[in-house]
Every structure is written in structure tokens, then in C-alpha cells.
N, C-alpha and C positions, 0 to 999 in steps of 0.2 A: 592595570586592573589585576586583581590579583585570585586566580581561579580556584574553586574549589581544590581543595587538596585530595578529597578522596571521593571518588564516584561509583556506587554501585550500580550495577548493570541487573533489571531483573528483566532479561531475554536468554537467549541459548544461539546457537550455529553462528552462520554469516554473520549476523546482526551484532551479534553479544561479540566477534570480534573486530567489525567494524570500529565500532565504537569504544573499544580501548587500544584500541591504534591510535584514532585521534586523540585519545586520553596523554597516553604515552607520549606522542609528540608535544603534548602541552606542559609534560611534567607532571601531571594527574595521576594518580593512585588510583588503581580500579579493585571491584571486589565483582568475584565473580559468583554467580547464586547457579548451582546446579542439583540437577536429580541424579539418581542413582542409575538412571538408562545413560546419563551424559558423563560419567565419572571420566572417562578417556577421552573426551571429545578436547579439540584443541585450542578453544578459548579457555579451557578450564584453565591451563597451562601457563597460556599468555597472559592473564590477569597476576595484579601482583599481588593476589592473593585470593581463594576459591574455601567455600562455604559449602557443604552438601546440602539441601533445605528439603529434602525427602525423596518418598517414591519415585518410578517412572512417571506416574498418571499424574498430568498438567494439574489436575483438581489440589492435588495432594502437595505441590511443590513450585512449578510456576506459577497458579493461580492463585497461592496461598498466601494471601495479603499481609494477616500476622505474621507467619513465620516469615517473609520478606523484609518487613517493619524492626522486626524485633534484629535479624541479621543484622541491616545498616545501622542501628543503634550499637551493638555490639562491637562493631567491628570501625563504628564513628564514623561511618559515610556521611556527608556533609547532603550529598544530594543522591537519587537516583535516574538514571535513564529506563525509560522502558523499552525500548528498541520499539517494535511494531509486532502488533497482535496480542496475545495473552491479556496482559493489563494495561495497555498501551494507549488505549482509551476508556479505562474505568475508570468513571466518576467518583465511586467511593474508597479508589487506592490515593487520588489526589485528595481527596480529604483525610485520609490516614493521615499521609505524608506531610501533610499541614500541621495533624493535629500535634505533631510529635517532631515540626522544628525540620524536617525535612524538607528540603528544595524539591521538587517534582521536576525532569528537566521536560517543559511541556507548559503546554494552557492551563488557564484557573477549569477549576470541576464542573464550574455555572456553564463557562462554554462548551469544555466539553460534552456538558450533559443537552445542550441545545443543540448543538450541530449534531450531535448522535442521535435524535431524533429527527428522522426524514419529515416527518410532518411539519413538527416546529422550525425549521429552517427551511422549508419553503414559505413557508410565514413571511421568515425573517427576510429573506433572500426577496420578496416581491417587494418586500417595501422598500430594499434599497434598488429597485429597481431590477432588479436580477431576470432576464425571463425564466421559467418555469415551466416544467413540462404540465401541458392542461390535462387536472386531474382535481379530486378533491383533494379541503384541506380542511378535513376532522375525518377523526377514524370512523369507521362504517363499525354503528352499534349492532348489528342485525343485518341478515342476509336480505329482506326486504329493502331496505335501506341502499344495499350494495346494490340490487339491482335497480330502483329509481336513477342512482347518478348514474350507471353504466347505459342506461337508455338514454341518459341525457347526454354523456359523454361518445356513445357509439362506439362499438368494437372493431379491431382488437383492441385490450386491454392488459393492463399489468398489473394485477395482486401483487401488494408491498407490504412487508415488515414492517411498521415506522423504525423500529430499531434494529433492520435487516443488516448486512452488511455479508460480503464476498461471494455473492451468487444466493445468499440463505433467505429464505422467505418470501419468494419470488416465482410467482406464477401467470404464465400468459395463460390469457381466457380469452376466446374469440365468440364465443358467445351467451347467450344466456345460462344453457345446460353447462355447460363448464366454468360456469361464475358457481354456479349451486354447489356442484362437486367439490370446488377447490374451497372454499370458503371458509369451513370449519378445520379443514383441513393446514391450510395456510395458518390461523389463530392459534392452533395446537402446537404448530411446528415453532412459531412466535415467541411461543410462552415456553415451550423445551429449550430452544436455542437461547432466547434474549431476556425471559422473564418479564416480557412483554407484547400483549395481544393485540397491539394495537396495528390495525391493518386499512388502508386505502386504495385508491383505485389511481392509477394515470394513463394516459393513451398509450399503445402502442409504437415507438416509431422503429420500424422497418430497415434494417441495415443501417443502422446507424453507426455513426465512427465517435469514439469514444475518446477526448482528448482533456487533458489535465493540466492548471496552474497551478506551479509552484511558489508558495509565496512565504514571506519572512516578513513578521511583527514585531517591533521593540515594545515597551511596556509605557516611551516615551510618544507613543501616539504612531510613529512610522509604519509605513508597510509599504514593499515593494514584491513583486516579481520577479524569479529567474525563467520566464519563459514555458517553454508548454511542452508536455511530453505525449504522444501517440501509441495510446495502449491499447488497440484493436483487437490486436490480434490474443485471442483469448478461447479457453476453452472451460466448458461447463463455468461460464461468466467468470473467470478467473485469466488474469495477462499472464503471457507468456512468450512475449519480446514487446519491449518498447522502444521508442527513438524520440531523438530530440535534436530539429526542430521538427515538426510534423509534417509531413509533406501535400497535405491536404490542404494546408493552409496558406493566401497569398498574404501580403503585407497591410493591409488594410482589416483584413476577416483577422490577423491573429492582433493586430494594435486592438481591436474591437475587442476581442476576445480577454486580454490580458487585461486591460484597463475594467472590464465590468467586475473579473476577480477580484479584483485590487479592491472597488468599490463597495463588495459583496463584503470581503473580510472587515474594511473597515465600520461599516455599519453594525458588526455585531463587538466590537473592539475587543479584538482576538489578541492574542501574546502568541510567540515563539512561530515554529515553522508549521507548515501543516499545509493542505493540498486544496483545491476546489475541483472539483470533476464537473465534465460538461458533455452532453451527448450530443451530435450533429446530425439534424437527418439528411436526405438526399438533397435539399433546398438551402442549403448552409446557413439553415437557422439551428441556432444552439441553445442549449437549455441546460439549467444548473440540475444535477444531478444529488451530488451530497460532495460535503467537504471530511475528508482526512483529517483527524485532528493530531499527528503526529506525522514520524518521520517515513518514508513512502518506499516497501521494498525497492524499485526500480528509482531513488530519486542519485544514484551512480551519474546515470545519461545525464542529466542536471549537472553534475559536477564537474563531468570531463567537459562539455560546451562551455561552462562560465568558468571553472577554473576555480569555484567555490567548494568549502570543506562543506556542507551541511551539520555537521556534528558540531563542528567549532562553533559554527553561529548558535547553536540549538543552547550551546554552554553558554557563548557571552551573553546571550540573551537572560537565559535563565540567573546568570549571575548579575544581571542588572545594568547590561552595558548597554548603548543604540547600537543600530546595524553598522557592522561594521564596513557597508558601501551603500551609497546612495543609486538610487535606480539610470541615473546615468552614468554611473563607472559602473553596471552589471554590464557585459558586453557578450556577447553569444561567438562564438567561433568554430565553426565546422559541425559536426555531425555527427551524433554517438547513436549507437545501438547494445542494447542490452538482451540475452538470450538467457532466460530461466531454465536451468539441470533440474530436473526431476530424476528419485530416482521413480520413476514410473512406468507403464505400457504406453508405449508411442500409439499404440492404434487405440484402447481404451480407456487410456488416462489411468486404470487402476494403480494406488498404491503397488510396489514393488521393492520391500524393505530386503535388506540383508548386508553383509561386511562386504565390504570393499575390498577387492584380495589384489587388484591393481589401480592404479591411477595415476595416468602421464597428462600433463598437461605442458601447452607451449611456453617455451621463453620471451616468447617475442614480448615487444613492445605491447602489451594489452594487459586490462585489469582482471584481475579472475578475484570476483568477492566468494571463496569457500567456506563451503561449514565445515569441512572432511578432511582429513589427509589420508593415505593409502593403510589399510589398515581397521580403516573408523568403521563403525556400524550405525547404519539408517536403521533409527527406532522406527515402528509402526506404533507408536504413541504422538507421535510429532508430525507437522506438513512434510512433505517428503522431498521439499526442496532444497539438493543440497551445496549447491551453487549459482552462481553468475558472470556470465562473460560478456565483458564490458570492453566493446572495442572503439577509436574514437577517427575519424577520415574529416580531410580537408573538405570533404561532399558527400552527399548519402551515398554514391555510387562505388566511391573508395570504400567508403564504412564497410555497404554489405559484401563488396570483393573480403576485405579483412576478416570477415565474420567467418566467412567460407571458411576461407584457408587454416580459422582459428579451430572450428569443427573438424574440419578435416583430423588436426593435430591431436584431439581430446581421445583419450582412453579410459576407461571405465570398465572393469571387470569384477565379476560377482555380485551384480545383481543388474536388473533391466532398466534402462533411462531409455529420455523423451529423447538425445541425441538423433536417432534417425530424421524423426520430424522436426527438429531448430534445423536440419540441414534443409530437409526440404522445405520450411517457408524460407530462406533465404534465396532458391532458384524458384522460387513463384513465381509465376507473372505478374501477377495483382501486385505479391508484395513487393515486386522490383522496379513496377510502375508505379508504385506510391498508390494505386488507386484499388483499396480494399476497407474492409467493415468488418464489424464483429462478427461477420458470418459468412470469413475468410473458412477457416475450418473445417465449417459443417457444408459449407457449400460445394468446395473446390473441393473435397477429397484428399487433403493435403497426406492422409494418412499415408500406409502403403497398401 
């Protein structure tokens, strides 16, 4: 099969160099699309060849679909990648990129436009059986309306987005007065962030563990799973270490688990890679969450367990190949762990931009996916996340030993990272007993 010869990349940091590594390795041309805040940054560098496409502000240059469009025209990119975030599931950059002869490396816009709505893919997800967390399924036209189903459904409750995504548009209300409050408030935030107001109601569940299939589509009907990733540990509803396999899970609750994803994507007949999320509560019943229409910061832990490229399948898919292994040669082997670098306030979370005047990182045997080299500068335009360490043990118990000693070694100078805290959830309790939830965090004091 004979691959794209040139691929535009419309991401920045980690991502945008992930992804013309795998290029490179395949003999791929990459083009790299940056702003004027990223001019030095070090994917710009390693692509085989960089584009300015405007300002700092995302509006003006990452998110600018034309000037994106019109780049890979120019410069003859056959396809592009969107990494994750920006345009990476807009519906109307895949119809761009259609209209104008471009590959999207990614799903058709119809799915993506369905699985981005939380409402309509619970829809979909119930009919292929999927369970679902109990809540309505049509948006609440009026506050009266919102409180009817919440007396029916009884508090607590979850204010949702339907086109929410990474902690946005998401309000617990435990009772009436705080359904009222949140209400209008929620719909405004909806329609700022997603340009869409549409908002419902789902229950509650209570410490629950947050765990993820990964899965891959050919366009020849296939889909398989590589197994499930454990993204608990999270602050202000955003991961900030994952692991793979999950340790919540025995052999039976994750065969159950993998196989309903599997049946979930096929029922909407999805293409390319892309995620299904699943919340468990205390009773290890699980419930479809929302699916990832693309490729998944932490889907690293993924690759070191099966030994699969992600990027590569995301191409030969996209260039029209079947999966390149069938769900019994996917084979799981050991235990990875992934730690998210912020540059941010380990006790606050706040942003914490400025230049990097040092940076040591270990030799050993482990993966470090950077955005930065010693030198670079963390825009406060951009997520502030400016790496990941990916380390991979013959047991979870090795992994998190490896994790340690990998912290230990990391230096970072001239500005504040999350580093103190990835050191302390690695000597947690909970988290070295396997037995924690999303309200590892906020509960246990992990700060300092």
C-alpha cells in the first residue's frame, strides 16, 4: 500500500511531534502549521517543512480552518492529521477537507457530529445495547421542564452540555435550589464554549472510576479493541495519570467491558481510531459515558501494552487499508503508566506559563512524549501541558517503582510544574493499592 506522501499536521507541542515521528518512520512528508507564539517550538523544526498560519490566539491560527485548508493546498498535502483538541473533532473542518479533495486522517463529519453530541449517542449507544447512565434523553427546554425529570429522576444530579467536553458545561446540583441557580447559567456557558445550548440531566454517581476502550475501525466493516485504560486520577475533571490494564478490573468485568465497546462503535459504523468512555460506580456497573472521536492524549499506555503504533493505524486506515491485526493477535503485555507535566500550581492547578531556563530529563529505558526542549517557552495561550512520561513494567508494581525513580530524575527550571504532586500520587495508598476514584485528589489531600 502505498501511503500518503505528504501529511499536514493541524496540532502544535507533544502531539504535532508525535505524529511526524510516525510520519518519518513511514517515509511521510509532514507539514508543520504554526503560530507566531510556537515560531521556536521544536516540532516546528522536525517537520519537513513549517508554515506560519498566524497570531498567538488559537482563534486566529489553530482554529482557523481556511487558512489551514488553503496551507495543505499550497504546499499539496495529500491528507491532514488533527492531533487532539483544536479541530480534532470539528465537524465542519471534515467537511472542508472533503470539500477540497483532502483526506481527514479521522471519522466521516455525520459521526463525528453524533458522537459529539452527548444526547444523541446515548440514543444511539441504548439501542445497541449499551447501558447508559439514567437520565433524560432530550434537552431540557425550560427550567420547569428540568425540574419535573430531576423529581423523577431524584438528586444528586449532573447538568450536561450535550456538546460539553473536558470538565465544561458540567454542574452537580443536589437539589432543587441549585437546579434553579445552575440552569441558565449552564445554557450560557453551552452556547460561549460549544455554540450549543442544549443541556440535560443524568444521576449522580458518587466516586466513581473512570475507565476507557480503546478501539480501531477499518472502513471494511472491522473493529477491534486494544484494551482499556484507567484515567481516575483527574483534577478539575481533567486525567492526570493513566494506566493500562486497569486495576479495578478482573477478567470477566473487563471481557464484559471491551466487548460492549466493540458492539457500541459498531452499531454507529464508525472508521478510524477513537475512544469510548465508561464510568463505574461503587457496584461495578458501568455506563457509557461519551466516545473520543479521535486520537486520545494518554493513548501512549496503549502502545507500550500492545506494542501498537496508533498513528500508523490512524494512516493505513485513513488511506483505505483493514486493520492491520485481527483482535486475536492484539495481545496485552505488562503495564504502563502515564504521568501528565503541567507547567502548573501543584496545590492550585493554576496556569504557570514562562521559559524553561533548565531541563534534565532521564536516559533510562522510558518514553518521555515532550512539547519543549530547555530553552522553549510555555505560551499562556495554549493547555499548559508540556509533557509525558510514559513508563512500561512487567506488573503495575514495577511500573509505579519505575515511575518513582523516573520523577525523581526530571528537572524543570523557570517556571512551576504539577511534578511534586505525579510524585505524590505515585506513593499513595489508594493509588498503589489500585483501589481509588475520581475523588482521589479532592479527597485524600494528595496536595502538599
Amino acid at each position: 500500500m502505498t501511503y500518503f506522501k505528504k501529511v499536514l499536521i493541524a496540532n502544535r507541542g507533544e502531539i504535532a511531534r508525535r505524529i511526524i515521528r510516525t510520519c518519518h518512520e513511514l517515509g511521510i512528508h509532514t507539514v508543520a502549521v504554526y503560530s507566531e507564539a510556537d515560531a521556536q517550538a521544536p516540532f516546528v523544526n522536525e517537520a519537513t517543512e513549517a508554515v506560519c498560519i498566524g497570531p498567538a490566539q488559537a482563534k486566529k491560527s489553530y482554529l482557523n480552518i481556511e487558512k489551514i485548508i488553503q496551507t495543505a493546498k499550497e504546499t499539496k498535502a495529500e491528507a491532514i492529521h488533527p492531533g487532539y483538541g483544536f479541530l480534532s473533532e470539528n465537524p465542519e473542518f471534515v467537511i472542508r477537507c472533503q470539500e477540497e479533495n483532502i483526506v481527514f486522517i479521522g471519522p466521516e463529519a455525520a459521526k463525528m457530529k453524533l458522537m459529539g453530541s452527548k444526547l444523541e449517542s446515548r440514543i444511539q449507544m441504548q439501542k445497541a445495547g449499551v447501558p447508559v447512565v439514567p437520565g433524560s434523553d432530550t434537552s431540557l427546554g425550560s427550567i420547569e421542564e428540568a425540574l419535573t425529570v430531576a423529581e423523577e429522576l431524584g438528586y444528586p444530579l449532573m447538568l450536561k452540555a450535550s456538546a460539553g467536553g473536558g470538565g465544561i458545561g458540567m454542574k452537580l446540583v443536589e437539589n432543587r435550589e441549585e437546579l434553579i441557580k445552575a440552569f441558565d447559567e449552564t445554557i450560557k456557558k453551552a452556547v460561549s464554549f460549544f455554540n450549543d445550548g442544549a443541556v440535560f440531566l443524568e444521576k449522580w454517581i458518587s466516586k466513581p472510576r473512570h475507565i476507557e476502550v480503546q478501539i480501531a475501525a477499518d472502513v471494511y466493516g472491522n473493529v477491534v479493541h486494544l484494551f482499556e485504560r484507567e484515567c481516575s486520577v483527574q483534577r478539575r475533571n481533567q486525567k492526570v495519570v493513566e494506566e493500562s490494564p486497569s486495576p479495578f478490573l478482573d477478567e470477566n468485568l473487563r471481557k464484559e467491558l471491551l466487548e460492549t465497546a466493540v458492539r457500541g462503535v459498531k452499531e454507529i459504523g464508525y472508521t478510524n481510531v477513537g475512544t469510548m468512555e465508561f464510568i463505574f460506580d461503587e457496584n461495578q456497573n458501568f455506563y457509557f459515558l461519551e466516545m473520543n472521536t479521535r486520537l486520545q492524549v494518554e493513548h501512549p499506555v496503549t502502545e507500550e501494552i500492545t506494542g501498537i503504533d496508533l498513528v500508523e493505524w490512524q494512516l493505513k486506515i485513513a488511506a483505505g487499508e483493514k486493520l492491520p491485526a485481527s483482535q486475536e493477535e492484539i495481545q496485552m503485555t505488562g503495564h504502563a503508566i502515564e504521568c501528565r507535566l503541567y507547567a502548573e500550581d501543584p496545590n492550585t492547578y493554576f496556569p504557570s506559563p514562562g521559559t524553561i531556563s533548565r531541563l534534565a530529563l532521564p536516559e533510562q529505558n522510558i518514553r518521555l512524549d515532550f512539547a519543549v526542549a530547555e530553552g522553549s517557552v510555555v505560551s499562556p495561550f495554549y493547555d499548559p501541558m508540556i509533557g509525558k512520561i510514559i513508563v512500561h513494567g512487567v506488573n503495575r508494581q514495577t511500573a509505579i517503582e519505575t515511575m518513582e525513580r523516573t520523577l525523581e530524575h526530571i528537572e524543570v527550571e523557570g517556571l512551576t510544574t504539577n511534578l511534586p504532586l505525579l510524585e505524590r500520587i505515585m506513593k499513595n495508598d489508594l493509588f498503589t493499592a489500585g483501589d481509588y476514584t475520581t475523588q482521589l485528589l479532592a479527597e485524600q489531600k494528595v496536595q502538599s
